[in-house]
C-alpha positions in Angstrom: -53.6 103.2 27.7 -56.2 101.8 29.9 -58.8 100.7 27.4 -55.5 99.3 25.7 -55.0 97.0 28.9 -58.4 96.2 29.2 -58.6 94.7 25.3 -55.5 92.9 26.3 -57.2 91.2 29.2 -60.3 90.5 27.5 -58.1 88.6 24.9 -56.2 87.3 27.5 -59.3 85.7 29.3 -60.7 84.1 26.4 -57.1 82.3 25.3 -56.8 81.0 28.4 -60.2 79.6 28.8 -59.5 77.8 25.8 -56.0 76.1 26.9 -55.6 72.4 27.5 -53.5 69.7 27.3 -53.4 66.4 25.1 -52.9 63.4 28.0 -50.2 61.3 27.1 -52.1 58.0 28.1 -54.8 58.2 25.5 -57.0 55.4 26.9 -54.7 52.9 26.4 -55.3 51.6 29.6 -58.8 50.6 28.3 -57.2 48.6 25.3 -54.8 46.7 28.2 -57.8 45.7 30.1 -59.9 45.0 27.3 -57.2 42.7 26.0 -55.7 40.9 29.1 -59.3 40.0 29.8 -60.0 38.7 26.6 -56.8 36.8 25.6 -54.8 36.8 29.3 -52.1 38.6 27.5 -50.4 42.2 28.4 -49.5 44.9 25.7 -47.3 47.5 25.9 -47.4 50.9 24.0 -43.5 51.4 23.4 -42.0 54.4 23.7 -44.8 56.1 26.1 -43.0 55.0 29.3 -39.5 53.9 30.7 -40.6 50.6 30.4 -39.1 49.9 26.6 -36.2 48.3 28.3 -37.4 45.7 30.5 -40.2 44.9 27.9 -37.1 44.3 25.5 -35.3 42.0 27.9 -38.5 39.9 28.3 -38.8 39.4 24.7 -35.2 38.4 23.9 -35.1 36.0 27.2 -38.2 34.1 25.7 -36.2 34.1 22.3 -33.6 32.0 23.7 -35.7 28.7 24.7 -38.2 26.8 22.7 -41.5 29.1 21.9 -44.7 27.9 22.4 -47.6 28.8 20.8 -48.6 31.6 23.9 -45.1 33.0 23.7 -45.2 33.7 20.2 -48.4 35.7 20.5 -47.0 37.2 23.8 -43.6 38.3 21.9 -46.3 39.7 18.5 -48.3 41.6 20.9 -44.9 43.1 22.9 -43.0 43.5 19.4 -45.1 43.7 16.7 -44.5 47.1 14.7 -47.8 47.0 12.7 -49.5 47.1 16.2 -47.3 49.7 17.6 -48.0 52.0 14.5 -51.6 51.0 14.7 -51.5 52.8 18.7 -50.7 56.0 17.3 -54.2 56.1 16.1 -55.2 56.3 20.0 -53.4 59.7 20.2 -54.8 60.9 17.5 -58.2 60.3 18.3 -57.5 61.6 21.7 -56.0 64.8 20.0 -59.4 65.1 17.9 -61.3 65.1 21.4 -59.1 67.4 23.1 -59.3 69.7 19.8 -63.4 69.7 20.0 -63.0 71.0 23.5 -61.0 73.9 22.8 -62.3 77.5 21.8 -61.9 78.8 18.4 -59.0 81.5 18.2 -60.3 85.4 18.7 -59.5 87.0 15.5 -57.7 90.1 16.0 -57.5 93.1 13.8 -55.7 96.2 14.1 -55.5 99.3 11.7 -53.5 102.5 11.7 -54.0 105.4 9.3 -50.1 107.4 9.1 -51.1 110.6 7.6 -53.2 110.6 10.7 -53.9 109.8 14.3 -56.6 107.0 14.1 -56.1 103.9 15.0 -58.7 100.7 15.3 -58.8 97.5 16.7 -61.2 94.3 16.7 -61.2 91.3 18.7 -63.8 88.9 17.3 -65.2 85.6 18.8 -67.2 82.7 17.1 -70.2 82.6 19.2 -71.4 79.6 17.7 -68.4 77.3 18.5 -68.7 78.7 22.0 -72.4 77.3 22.5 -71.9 73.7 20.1 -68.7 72.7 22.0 -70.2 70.5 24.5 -72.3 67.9 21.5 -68.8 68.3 19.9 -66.9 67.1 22.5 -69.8 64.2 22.9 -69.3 63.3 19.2 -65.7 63.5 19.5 -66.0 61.4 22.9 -68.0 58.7 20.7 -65.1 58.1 18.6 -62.8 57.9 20.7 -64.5 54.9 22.7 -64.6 53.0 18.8 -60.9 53.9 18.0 -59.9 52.1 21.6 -62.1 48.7 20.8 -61.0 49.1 17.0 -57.3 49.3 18.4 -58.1 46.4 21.0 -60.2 44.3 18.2 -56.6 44.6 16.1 -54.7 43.7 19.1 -56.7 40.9 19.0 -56.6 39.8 15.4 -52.5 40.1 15.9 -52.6 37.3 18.5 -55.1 35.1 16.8 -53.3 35.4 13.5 -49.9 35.1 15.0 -50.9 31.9 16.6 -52.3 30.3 13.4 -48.9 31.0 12.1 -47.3 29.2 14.7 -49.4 26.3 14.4 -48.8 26.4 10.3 -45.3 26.5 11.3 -45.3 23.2 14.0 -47.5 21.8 11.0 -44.5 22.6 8.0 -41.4 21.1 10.6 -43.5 18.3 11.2 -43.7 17.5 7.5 -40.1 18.3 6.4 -39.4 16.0 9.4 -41.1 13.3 7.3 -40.1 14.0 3.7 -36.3 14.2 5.2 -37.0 10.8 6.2 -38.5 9.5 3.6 -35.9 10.8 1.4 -33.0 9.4 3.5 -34.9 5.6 3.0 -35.7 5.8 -0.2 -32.3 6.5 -1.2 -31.3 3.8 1.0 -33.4 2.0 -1.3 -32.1 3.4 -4.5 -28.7 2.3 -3.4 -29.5 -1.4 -2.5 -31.3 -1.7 -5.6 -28.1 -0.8 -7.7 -26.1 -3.1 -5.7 -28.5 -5.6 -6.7 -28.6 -4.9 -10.0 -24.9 -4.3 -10.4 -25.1 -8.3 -9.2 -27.8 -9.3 -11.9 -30.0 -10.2 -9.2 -32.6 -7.7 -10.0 -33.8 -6.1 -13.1 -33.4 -2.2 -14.9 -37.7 -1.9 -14.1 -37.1 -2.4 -10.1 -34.2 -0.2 -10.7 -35.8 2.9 -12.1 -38.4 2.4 -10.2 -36.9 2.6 -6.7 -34.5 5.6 -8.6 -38.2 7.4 -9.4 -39.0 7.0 -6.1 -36.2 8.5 -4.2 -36.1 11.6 -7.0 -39.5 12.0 -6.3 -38.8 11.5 -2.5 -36.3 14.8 -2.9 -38.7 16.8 -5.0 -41.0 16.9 -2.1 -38.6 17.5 0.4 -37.4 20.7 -1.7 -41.2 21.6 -1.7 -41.8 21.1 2.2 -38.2 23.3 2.9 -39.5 26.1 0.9 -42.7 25.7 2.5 -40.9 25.7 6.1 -39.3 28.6 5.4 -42.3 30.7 4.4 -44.3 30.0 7.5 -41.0 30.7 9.6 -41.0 34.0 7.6 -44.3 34.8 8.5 -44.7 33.9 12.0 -41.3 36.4 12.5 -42.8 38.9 11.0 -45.6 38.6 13.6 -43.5 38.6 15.8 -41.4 41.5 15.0 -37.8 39.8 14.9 -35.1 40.4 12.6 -31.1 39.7 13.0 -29.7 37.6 15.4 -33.2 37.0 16.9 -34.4 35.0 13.9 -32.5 31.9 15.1 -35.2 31.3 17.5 -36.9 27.8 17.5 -40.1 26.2 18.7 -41.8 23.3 20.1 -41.3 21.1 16.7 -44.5 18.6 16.8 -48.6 19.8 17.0 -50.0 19.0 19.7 -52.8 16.5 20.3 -56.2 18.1 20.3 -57.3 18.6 23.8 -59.7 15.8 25.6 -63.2 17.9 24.4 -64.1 21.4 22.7 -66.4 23.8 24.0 -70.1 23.0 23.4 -71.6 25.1 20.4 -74.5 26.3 22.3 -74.0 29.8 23.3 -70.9 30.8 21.2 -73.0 33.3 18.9 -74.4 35.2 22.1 -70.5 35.4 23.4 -69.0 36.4 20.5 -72.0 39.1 20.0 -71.6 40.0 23.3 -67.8 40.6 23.5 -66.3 41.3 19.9 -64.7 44.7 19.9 -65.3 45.2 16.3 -69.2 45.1 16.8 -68.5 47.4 19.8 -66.6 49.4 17.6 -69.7 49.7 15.2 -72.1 50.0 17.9 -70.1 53.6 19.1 -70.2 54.3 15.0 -73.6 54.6 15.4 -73.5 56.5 18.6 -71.0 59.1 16.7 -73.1 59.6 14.0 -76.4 60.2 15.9 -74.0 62.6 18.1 -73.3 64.4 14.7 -76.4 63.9 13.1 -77.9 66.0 17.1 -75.2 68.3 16.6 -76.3 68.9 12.4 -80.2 69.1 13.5 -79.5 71.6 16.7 -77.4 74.5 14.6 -78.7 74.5 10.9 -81.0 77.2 11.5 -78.9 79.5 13.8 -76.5 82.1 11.8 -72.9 82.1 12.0 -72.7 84.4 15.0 -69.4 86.6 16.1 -68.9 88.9 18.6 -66.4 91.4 18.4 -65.0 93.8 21.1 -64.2 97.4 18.5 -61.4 100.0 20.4 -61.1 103.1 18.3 -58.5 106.3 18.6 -59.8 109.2 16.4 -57.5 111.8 15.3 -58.4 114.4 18.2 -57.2 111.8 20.6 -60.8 110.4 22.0 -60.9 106.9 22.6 -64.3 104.8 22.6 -64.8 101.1 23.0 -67.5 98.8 22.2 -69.1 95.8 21.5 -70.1 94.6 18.3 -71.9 91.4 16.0 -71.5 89.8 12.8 -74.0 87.2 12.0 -74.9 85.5 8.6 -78.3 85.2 7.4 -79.5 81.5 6.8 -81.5 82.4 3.4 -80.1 80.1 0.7 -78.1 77.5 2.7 -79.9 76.1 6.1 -78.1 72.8 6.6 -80.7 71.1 4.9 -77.8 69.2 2.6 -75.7 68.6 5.8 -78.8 67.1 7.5 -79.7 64.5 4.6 -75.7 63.7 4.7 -75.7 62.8 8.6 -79.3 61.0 8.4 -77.6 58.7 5.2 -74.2 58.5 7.3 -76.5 57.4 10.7 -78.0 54.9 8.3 -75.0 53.6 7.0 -73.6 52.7 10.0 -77.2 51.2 11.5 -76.8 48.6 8.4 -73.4 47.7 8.9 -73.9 47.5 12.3 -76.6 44.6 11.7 -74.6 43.7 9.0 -71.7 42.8 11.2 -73.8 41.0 13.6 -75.0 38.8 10.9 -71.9 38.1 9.7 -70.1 37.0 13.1 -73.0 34.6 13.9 -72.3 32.9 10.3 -68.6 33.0 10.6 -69.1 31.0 14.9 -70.8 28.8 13.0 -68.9 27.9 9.6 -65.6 27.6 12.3 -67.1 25.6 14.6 -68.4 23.1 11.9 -64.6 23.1 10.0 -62.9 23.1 13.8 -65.3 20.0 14.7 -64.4 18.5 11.2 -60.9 19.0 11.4 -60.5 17.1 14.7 -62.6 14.4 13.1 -60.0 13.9 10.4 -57.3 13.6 12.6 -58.6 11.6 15.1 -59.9 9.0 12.1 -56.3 9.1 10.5 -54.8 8.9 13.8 -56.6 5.9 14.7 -57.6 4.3 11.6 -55.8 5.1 8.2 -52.2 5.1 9.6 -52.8 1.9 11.4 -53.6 0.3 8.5 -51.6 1.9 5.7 -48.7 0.3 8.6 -50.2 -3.0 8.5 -50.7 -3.3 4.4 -47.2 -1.8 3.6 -45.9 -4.5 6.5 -48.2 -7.2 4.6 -46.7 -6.2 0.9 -43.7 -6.3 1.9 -43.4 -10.3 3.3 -45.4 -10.8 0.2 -42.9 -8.9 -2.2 -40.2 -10.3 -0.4 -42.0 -14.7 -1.3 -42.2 -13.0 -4.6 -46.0 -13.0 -4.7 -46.1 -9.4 -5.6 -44.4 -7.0 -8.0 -42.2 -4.0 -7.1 -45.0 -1.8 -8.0 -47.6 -2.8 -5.3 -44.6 -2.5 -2.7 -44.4 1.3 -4.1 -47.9 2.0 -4.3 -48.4 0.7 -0.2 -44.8 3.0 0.2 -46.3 6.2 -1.1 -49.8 5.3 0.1 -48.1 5.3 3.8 -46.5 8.7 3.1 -49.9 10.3 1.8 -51.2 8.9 4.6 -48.8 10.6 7.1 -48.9 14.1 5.3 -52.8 14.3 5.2 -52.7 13.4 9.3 -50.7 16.5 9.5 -52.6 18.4 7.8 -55.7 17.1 9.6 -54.2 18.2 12.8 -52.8 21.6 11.4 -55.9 22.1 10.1 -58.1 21.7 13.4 -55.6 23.7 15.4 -55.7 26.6 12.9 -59.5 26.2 13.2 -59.6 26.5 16.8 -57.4 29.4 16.4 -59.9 31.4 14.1 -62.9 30.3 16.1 -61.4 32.0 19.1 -60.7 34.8 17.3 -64.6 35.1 15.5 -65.6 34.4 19.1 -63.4 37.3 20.1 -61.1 36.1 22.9 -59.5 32.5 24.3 -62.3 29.8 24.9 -63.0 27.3 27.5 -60.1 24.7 28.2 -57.1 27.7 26.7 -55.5 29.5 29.0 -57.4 32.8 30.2 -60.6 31.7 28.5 -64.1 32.7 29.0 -66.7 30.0 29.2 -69.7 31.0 27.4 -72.1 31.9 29.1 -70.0 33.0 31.5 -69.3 37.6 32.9 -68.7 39.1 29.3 -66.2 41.6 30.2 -66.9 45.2 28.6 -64.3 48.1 28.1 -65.2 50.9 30.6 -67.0 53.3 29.1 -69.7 55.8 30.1 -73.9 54.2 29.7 -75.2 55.7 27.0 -79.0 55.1 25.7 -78.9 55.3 22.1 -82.8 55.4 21.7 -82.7 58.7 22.9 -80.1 60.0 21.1 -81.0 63.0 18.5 -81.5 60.9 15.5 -81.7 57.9 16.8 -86.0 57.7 17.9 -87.7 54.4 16.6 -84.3 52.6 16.3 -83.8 50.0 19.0 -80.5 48.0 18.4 -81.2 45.0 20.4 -84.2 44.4 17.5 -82.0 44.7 14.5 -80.8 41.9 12.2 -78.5 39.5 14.1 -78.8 41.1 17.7 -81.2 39.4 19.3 
């Protein structure tokens, strides 16, 4: 009975050394920080905290009045189920860390021979998992700082996307705005013209041609309704709406471009310096020169467990023990395993650089279609429209002393309404552009609200410093010097 209790103790002890706890918070308090500074706006992970409630209030109160572009993103990031769903991956990683610091299970055997007395039992412990849980817990630990600025980065991306929507939105209301005008004139115009040919004082040609024009006219209003209604659709799915809380409206007219843009000089070092997604590769390579350390350390050490044996023999002695497995490393030492982490290390050095390379192309290519969009709209704004106005005002006192045909009238009426739609666009275009650049950039820019001047503090997710030159696998390898880092 005693060496009984003392095998339940030892099996005891080494349970509880191995009990913990999964937090509940999962470093989501990073992701808020990371994101406020970045974009000024809060998130909320629903359904962690008693909080659901108010959070839902907030949202429906800034459904009832007209949305600007800020609150749309502010309702995405609060309401957004993608997102929501895309948290969950924070508890998991968390789980995977907490998981890498907990002890294998003893394995315990018992046996019992009837026609006899004997009786046996083993209590067996993986040695090895004992000694490799602390570069576990560090690999584990790795990943769990990228799944936070992956989570952040998508965060991110929501409001950056969500706010290109809206702008595509103000842009498609703006339009139906015009073609419902033009429509409602050139029926007008239709009309007039049968009444003056129902007079004789104007012939079938003028006729079909103002009727052409005003079927035409409706044609593209049909086309900018269905085009209205797509971007509506979109920017509530965003925004995670449905039912009675689709009725919501916005601010119907783009807004002028603001009085200057930031300079380009120094958006590539801010957008290298603060994109999550780059941090997010950065602790890639960090996890897999953890497990590449971890690989290296234990390929040539056995498979080691240590077992406590407690025997009862048939004339009633008892003896106790301990005891060791251990495999021997003859045919498989880890060498595969090794040549997999050193390619997987390498994989993720490359797309590292890779993604570094790519975000200074991508500052770049938007700031050139950003500057170019305001270009366009500024040169319709103050040039083309001006003077589509004065040549349609011109062909019409000359149409109306008979010095030109019906068709010249037409062609300065459609040229007008080109005219209009492409200024739209223009101004669509450059604030859909300003959108993305912020987003390549990673966070607001100077002149928005909560932006970052380049240049300026970078904030950086709190995290522990870690060198990674002298990480295991990671000698010879300096990031700063690869492709697109400097």
């Amino acid at each position: 009975m005693v060496r009984t209790k003392t095998i339940a103790v030892l099996l005891s002890a080494g349970m509880l050394g191995g009990c913990a706890t999964v937090p509940r918070e999962a470093g989501f308090g990073d992701v808020q920080k990371a994101v406020a500074e970045r974009s000024g706006h809060l998130v909320q992970w629903r359904g962690r905290t008693g909080e659901d409630a108010g959070v839902d209030q907030v949202v429906r109160t800034m459904l009832e009045k007209e949305l600007t572009s800020e609150d749309a993103v502010e309702i995405a990031l609060l309401n957004n189920m993608t997102l929501q769903a895309t948290y969950q991956d924070l508890g998991i990683a968390q789980a995977d860390l907490v998981q890498a610091g907990l002890l294998q299970n003893p394995v315990l055997s018992l046996e019992r021979r009837f026609t006899g007395q004997a009786a046996e039992i083993d209590v067996a412990q993986d040695l090895i998992s004992l000694l490799a849980m602390p570069l576990r817990k560090r690999v584990a630990g790795a990943r769990f700082e990228m799944e936070k600025r992956r989570v952040a980065n998508a965060v991110l991306e929501t409001a950056a996307e969500t706010r290109e929507s809206f702008y595509t939105l103000q842009a498609a209301e703006q339009t139906l705005e015009m073609r419902r005008s033009v429509a409602e004139a050139t029926a007008a115009s239709a009309d007039a013209a049968k009444r003056l040919h129902d007079a004789g004082n104007t012939n079938d040609l003028v006729l079909a041609n103002e009727r052409k024009l005003a079927a035409q006219a409706r044609l593209d209003l049909a086309m900018a309704e269905n085009e209205e209604v797509q971007a509506r659709e979109r920017l509530t799915t965003l925004m995670g709406v449905w039912g009675p809380a689709t009725t919501w409206k916005i601010s119907p007219r783009l807004p002028d471009p603001p009085a200057s843009d930031p300079p380009q000089q120094g958006l590539e070092t801010l957008a290298i310096s603060r994109r999550l997604d780059l941090e997010a590769g950065r602790q890639e390579v960090i996890a897999a020169a953890q497990s590449l350390g971890l690989t290296q350390a234990f390929r040539y050490i056995p498979e080691i467990t240590v077992l406590t044996h407690y025997s009862h023999e048939i004339d009633s002695q008892h003896s106790i023990g301990p005891a060791v497995q251990f495999t021997v490393p003859i045919f498989d030492q880890g060498q595969a395993q090794v040549a997999k982490g050193q390619a997987m290390l390498q994989q993720a050095q490359l797309r590292y650089a890779a993604m570094a390379v790519e975000i200074r192309s991508k500052v770049r290519a938007s700031y050139s279609q950003m500057i170019h969009s305001r270009a366009r709209a500024e040169y319709y704004r103050r040039e083309v429209l001006p003077l589509q106005q004065q040549i349609l005002d011109q062909t019409q006192l000359q149409f109306n002393g008979m010095f030109f045909g019906v068709f010249r009238l037409l062609e300065a009426k459609q040229a007008q309404i080109n005219a209009g739609r492409e200024y739209i666009q223009a101004l669509r275009d450059y604030w859909v552009q300003r959108a993305e650049l912020e987003k390549v950039t990673g966070g607001r820019l100077a002149g928005s609200a909560a932006g970052n001047l380049p240049g300026g503090p970078v904030p950086n997710m709190a995290s522990p410093e870690m060198n990674m030159k002298e990480m295991p696998g990671m000698k010879g390898m300096d990031h700063k010097n690869m492709p697109g880092m400097k």
